[in-house]
Each structure stands twice: as C-alpha cells, then as structure tokens.
C-alpha positions as CSV (number, residue, x, y, z in Angstrom):
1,X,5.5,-20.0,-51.2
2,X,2.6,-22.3,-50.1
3,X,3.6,-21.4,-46.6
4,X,3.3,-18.0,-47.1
5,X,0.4,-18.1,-48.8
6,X,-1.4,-19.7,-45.8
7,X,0.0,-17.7,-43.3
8,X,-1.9,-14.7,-45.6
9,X,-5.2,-16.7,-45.6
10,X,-5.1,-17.2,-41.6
11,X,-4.6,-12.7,-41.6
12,X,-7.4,-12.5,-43.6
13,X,-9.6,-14.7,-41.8
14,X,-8.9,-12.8,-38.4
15,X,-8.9,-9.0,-40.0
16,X,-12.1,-9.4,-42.1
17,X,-15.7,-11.3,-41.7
18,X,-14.9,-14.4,-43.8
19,X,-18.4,-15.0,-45.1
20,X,-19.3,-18.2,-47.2
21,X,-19.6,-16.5,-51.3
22,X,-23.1,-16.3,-52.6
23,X,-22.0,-17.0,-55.9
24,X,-18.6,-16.9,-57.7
25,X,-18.5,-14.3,-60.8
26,X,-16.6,-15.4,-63.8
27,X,-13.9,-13.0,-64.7
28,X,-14.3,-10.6,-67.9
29,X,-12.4,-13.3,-70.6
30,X,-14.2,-15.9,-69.1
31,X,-11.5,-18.2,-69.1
32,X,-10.7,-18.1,-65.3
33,X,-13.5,-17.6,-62.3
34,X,-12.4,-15.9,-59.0
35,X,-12.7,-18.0,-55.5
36,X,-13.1,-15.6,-52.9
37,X,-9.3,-15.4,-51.9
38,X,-6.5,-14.7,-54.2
39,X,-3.1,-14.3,-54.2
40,X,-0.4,-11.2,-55.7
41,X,3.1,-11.2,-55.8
42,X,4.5,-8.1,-57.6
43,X,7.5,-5.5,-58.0
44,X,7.6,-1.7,-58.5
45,X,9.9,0.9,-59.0
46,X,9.3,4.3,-58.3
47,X,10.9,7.5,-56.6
48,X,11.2,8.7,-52.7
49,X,12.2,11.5,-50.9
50,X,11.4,13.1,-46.9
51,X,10.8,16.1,-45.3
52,X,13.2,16.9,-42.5
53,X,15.0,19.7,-40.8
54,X,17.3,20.1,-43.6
55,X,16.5,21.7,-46.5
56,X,13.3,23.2,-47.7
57,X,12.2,26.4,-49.2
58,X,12.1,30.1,-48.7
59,X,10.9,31.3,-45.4
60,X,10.5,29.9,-41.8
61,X,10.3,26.1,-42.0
62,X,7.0,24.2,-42.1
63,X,4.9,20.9,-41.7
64,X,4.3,19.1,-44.9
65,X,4.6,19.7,-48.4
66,X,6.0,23.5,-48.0
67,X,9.4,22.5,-47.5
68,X,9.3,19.7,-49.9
69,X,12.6,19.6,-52.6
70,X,11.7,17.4,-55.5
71,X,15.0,18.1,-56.7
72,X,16.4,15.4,-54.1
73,X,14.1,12.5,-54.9
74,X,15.3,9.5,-55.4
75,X,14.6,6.1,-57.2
76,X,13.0,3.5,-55.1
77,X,11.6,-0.1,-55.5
78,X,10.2,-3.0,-53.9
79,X,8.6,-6.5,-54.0
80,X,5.5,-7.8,-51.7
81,X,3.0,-10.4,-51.2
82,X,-0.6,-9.8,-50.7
83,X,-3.7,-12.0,-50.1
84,X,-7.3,-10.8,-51.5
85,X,-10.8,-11.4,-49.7
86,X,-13.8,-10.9,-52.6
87,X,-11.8,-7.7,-54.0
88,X,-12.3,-5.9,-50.7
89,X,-9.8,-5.6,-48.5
90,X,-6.3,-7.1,-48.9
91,X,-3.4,-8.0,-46.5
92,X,-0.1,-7.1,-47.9
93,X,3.3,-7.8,-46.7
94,X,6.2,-5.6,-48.3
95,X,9.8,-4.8,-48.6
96,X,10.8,-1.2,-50.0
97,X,14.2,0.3,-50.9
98,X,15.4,3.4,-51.5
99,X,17.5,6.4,-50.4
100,X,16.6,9.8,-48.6
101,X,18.6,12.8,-48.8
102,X,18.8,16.7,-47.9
103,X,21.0,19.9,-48.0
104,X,20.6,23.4,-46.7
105,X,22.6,24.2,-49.7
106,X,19.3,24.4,-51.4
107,X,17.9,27.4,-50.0
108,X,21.3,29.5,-51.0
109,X,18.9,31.6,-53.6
110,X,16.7,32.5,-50.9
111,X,18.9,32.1,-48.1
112,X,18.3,35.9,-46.4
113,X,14.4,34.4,-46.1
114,X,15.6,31.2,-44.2
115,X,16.4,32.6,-40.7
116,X,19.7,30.9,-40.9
117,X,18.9,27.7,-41.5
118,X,21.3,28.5,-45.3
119,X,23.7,29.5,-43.1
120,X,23.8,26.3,-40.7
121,X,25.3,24.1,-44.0
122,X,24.0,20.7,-42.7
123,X,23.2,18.0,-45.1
124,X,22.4,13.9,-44.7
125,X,22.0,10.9,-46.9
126,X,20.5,7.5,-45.9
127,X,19.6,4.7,-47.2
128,X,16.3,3.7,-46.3
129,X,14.8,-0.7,-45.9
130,X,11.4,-0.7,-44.8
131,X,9.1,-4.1,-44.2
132,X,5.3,-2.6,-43.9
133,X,2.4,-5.1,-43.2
134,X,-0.5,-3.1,-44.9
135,X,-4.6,-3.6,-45.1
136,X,-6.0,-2.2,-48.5
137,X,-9.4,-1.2,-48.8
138,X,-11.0,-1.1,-52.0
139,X,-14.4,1.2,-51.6
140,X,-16.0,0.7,-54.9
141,X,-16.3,-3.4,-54.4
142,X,-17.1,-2.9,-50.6
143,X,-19.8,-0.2,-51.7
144,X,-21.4,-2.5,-54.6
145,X,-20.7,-6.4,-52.7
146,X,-24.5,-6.8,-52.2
147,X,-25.7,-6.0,-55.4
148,X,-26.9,-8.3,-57.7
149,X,-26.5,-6.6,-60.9
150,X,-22.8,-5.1,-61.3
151,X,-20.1,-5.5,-63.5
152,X,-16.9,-5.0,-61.5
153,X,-14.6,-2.4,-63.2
154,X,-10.7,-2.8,-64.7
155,X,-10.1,0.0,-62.0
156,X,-10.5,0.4,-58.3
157,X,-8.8,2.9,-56.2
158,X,-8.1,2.2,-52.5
159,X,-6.6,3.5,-49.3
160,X,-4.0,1.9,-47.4
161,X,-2.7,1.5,-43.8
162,X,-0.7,-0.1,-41.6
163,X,2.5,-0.6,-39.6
164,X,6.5,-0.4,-40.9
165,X,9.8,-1.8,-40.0
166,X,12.4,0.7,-40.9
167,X,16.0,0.9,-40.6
168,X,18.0,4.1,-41.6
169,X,21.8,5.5,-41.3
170,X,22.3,9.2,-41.7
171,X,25.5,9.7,-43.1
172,X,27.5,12.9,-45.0
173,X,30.7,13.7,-46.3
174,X,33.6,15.5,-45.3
175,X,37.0,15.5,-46.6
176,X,35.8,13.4,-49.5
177,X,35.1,10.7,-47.0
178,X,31.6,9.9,-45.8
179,X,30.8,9.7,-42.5
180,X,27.9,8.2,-39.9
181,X,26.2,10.7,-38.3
182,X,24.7,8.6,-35.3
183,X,27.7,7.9,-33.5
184,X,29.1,11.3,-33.0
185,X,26.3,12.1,-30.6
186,X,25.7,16.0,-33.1
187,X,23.0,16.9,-30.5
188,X,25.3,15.6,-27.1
189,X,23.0,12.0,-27.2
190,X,24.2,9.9,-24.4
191,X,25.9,12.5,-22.7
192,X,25.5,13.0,-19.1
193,X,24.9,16.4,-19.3
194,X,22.0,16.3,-21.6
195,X,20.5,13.3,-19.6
196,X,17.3,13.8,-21.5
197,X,18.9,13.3,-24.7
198,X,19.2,9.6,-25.6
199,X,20.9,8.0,-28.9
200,X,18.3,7.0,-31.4
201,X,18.2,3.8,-32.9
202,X,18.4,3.2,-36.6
203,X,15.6,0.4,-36.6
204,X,12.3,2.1,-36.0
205,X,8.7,1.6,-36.4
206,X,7.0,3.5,-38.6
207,X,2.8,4.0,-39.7
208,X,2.7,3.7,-43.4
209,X,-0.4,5.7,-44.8
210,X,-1.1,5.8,-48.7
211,X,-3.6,5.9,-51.5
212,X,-3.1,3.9,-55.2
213,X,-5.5,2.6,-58.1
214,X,-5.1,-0.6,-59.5
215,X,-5.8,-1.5,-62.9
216,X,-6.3,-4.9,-64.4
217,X,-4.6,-5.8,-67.9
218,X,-6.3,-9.4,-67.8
219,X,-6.5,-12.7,-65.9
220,X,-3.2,-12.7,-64.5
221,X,-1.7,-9.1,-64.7
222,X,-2.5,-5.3,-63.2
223,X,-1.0,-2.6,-62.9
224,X,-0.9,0.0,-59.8
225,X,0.1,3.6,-59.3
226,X,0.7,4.4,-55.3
227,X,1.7,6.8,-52.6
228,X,2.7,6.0,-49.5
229,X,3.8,8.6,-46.6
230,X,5.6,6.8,-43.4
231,X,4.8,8.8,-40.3
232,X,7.6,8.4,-38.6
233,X,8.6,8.3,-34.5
234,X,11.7,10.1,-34.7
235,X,13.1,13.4,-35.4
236,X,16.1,11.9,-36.7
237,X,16.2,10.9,-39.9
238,X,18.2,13.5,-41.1
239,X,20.4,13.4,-37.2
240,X,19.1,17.1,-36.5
241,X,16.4,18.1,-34.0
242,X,17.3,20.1,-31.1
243,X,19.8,22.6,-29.7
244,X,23.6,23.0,-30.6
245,X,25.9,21.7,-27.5
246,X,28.9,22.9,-25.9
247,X,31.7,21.1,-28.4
248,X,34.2,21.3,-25.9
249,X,32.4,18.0,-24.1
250,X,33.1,16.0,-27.0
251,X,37.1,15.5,-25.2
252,X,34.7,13.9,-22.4
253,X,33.7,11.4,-24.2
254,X,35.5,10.6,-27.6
255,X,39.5,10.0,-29.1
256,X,41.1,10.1,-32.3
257,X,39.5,10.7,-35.5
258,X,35.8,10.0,-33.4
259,X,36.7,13.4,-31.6
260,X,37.7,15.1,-34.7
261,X,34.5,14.0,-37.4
262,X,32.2,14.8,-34.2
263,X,34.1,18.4,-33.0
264,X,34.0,19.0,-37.7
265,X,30.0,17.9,-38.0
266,X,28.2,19.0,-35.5
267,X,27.9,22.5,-36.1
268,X,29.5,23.3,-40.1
269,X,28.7,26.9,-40.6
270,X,32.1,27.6,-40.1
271,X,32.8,25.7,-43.8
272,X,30.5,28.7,-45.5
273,X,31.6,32.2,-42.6
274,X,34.8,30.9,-39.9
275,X,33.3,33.9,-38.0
276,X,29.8,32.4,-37.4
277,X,29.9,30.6,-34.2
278,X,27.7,28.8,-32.8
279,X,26.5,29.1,-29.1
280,X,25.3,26.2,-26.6
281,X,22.0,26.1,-26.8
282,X,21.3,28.0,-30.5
283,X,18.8,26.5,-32.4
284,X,19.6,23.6,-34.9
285,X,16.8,21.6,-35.4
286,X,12.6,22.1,-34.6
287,X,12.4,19.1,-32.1
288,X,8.0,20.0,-32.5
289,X,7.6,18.0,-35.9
290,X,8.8,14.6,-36.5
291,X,10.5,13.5,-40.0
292,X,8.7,12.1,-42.3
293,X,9.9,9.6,-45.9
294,X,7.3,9.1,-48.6
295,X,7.3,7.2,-52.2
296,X,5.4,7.2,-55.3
297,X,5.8,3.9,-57.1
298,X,4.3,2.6,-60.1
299,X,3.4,-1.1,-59.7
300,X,3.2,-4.7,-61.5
301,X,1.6,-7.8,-60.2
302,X,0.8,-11.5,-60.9
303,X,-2.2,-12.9,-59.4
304,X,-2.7,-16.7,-58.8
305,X,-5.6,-18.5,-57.2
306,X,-8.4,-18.4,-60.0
307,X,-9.5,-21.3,-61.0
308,X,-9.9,-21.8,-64.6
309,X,-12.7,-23.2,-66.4
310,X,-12.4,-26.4,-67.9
C-alpha cells in the first residue's frame, strides 16, 4: 500500500501545481486536520448497461440515450485508489466489473417501426473488466481555494476524465450452448475478400467521461453517487457493425462445429421467418457510430492521511 500511495503522490505532483499550503484548516469535528494530500480507497456497487446496434426502441436507430433499454441493465461494482491535492483535483486509479447485454427481441412490440432491425434477431452478452486512470475536479474548492473566509461544504460535485483499459467477449447462445462471437468472423473479419475488415481485439482502450457528488459522513467516511460513460474505439461490443457477407466463404476458411456456429450466427433471421434471406452486402449494423458502455454506481470510501490532533 505505501508503494502505491507514493506512486499517487508522484501523479499528483506532475498533473497539478503542487503549491506549498498557506495554512492547514482543521476538519469540521476537529479531531483530525487535513495536510494537503490525502489518500481514498473505496468500493461501489451499482448498475451498467451500453448502447449498441442491438436493441433499442421504436423507429430508425439513433445516437445516445434514444435507443437506451433500461430493462437490460445490469449490476456492476468496483474498487479504486485515489490521491487528493487540497480537495481539488484527485488522481484515481480503478477497476470496474460488470456485464453488458442486448436483444433485438426487444423491439417485437414495435417491430413494423424498426426497419427490420426486429426482424434481424441478433442478440450479445459480455462481460465487461475495465482499469480507468481518472483526474477529478472538484469546482466548488478550486472556485473558493483563495478565499480566506469559507467553510468547506459536506458536499462537492465534480467532473471526471480520463483514459480506460477494457477487455470484453461478445458471446450468445444457441442450442442451449453459448457461444463467442469474435471468432466466427459474423462480418467476414480476416477474410481475404473483405481485406478492409480486420478482427477486433477484445482488450481496447477506452475514454471514461463522468460526473458524481461526494458527500462526507465524518473524518474517515463519504459517500459518492457517479456516472460514468466509456467512449469507446470500437463498433464491436455487441460483434455487429457492417454489411452481411456471402456465408458460403465461411467453407474457405473454417471446419467442424467452427463452420457450423459461424454459417447459424451470422445472420439468424431465419430462427423468427426461414423465408427471409439475407443478401451479401444487406445492412446489419451502422458502422457511423461507435458502441458505447456506461455505469451509475453508488460509492463508499475510507480516507487516510489526516493527521490528528494530539
């Protein structure tokens, strides 16, 4: 822990102007007075969910929170470490878990509005592990740090930002067994004769973006509600972004029960009309907008590096 805890001072020294404290305010109890840099390790649990290709709501398929389906959220959590400069900013370094889903099965109610995307029956799960080093910015201490006269409040919102580590594995189920998506090349990835289609990786980078308020029960405890939205780099998340393929290639390329989950999955409209066939080259997925995986997690934390008065 001590190692850790000095590798978060040396971030903190480089991202923010380390300036030498006027003078150190004693904390509400007065039991315990803050040094400039403190410490938080904490836990949350909370939900997550995405917006993808599959799924969604009535009509033609949008950006954002149109196509949201909060009926496939699911529960999340994580633990981090952050370091604190004067209650300004704050370097965090965090481990999230949680899973991601969708199904065009939702949109049967409205499926005569969805242009077919009902009628294309995919659907994915994945289990998501993301590592995000964060800055926080708290605006109300940055806003008031040169006054001499102010009483810090039990609150402070803040924005956050920063850069993610993600690892994901679309998977679905067929037969009663599930299956990953990512090798059967759906979308012909890898083949020769889509040479601009190349197979995406399942470890990824990611730019987290979010908002929270923190809210301190006393010396040594807060409390934190947060949202964070991961802009991804891929379309992928769900393993559908481009153009159906001619199935017959898959013979080219694959064997045994490889060539039969791949020849089943890639197109499964067949599963709701036998008759509705899919052509090489008919849409599947909007390759314009990249996926997206978001959480709302409600936060505890410990903080340690006050010193208390003796």
């Amino acid at each position: 822990m001590k190692k850790i805890t000095t590798v978060f001072s040396i971030i903190l020294m480089l991202t923010v102007p380390f300036e030498k404290a006027s003078a150190q305010y004693y904390f509400y109890d007065n039991n315990y007075y803050d040094t400039p840099l403190t410490f938080e390790v904490g836990g949350s649990v909370g939900f997550m969910n995405c917006l993808t290709d599959i799924g969604g709501n009535k009509g033609i398929g949008k950006k954002f929170v149109k196509d949201l389906n909060l009926g496939k959220t699911k529960i999340a959590g994580s633990i981090y470490l952050s370091a604190m400069y004067q209650y300004m900013f704050a370097v965090r370094l965090e481990a999230t878990f949680g899973t991601v889903s969708a199904d065009d099965k939702v949109l049967e109610k409205v499926k005569e509005t969805t242009f077919g995307r009902y009628d294309r029956n995919l659907n994915f799960t994945s289990k998501i592990t993301d590592f995000m080093l964060g800055l926080e910015i708290h605006p109300l201490y940055i806003i008031n740090s040169k006054k001499e006269e102010w009483t810090p409040p039990s609150f402070s919102p803040y924005l956050l930002g920063g850069v993610g580590f993600f690892s994901f594995k679309p998977q679905t189920k067929i037969g009663g067994r599930t299956v990953d998506l990512q090798p059967l090349s759906t979308e012909g990835q890898g083949f020769a004769e889509y040479p601009d289609r190349k197979p995406y990786k399942l470890n990824q980078i990611n730019f987290p973006l979010g908002a929270g308020v923190k809210y301190e029960l006393n010396s040594s405890l807060n409390i934190r509600a947060e949202f964070v939205y991961r802009v991804l780099n891929t379309d992928y998340l769900d393993d559908v972004s481009r153009e159906y393929i001619d199935p017959t290639l898959y013979a080219n390329y694959f064997t045994g029960a490889k060539l039969t989950n791949a020849l089943l999955l890639n197109d499964r409209k067949y599963e709701l009309d036998p008759t509705n066939l899919s052509k090489n080259g008919d849409q599947r997925g909007n390759p314009d907008n990249n996926d997206a995986f978001f959480s709302f997690s409600l936060k505890i934390g410990y903080t340690f590096g006050r010193e208390k008065i003796r």
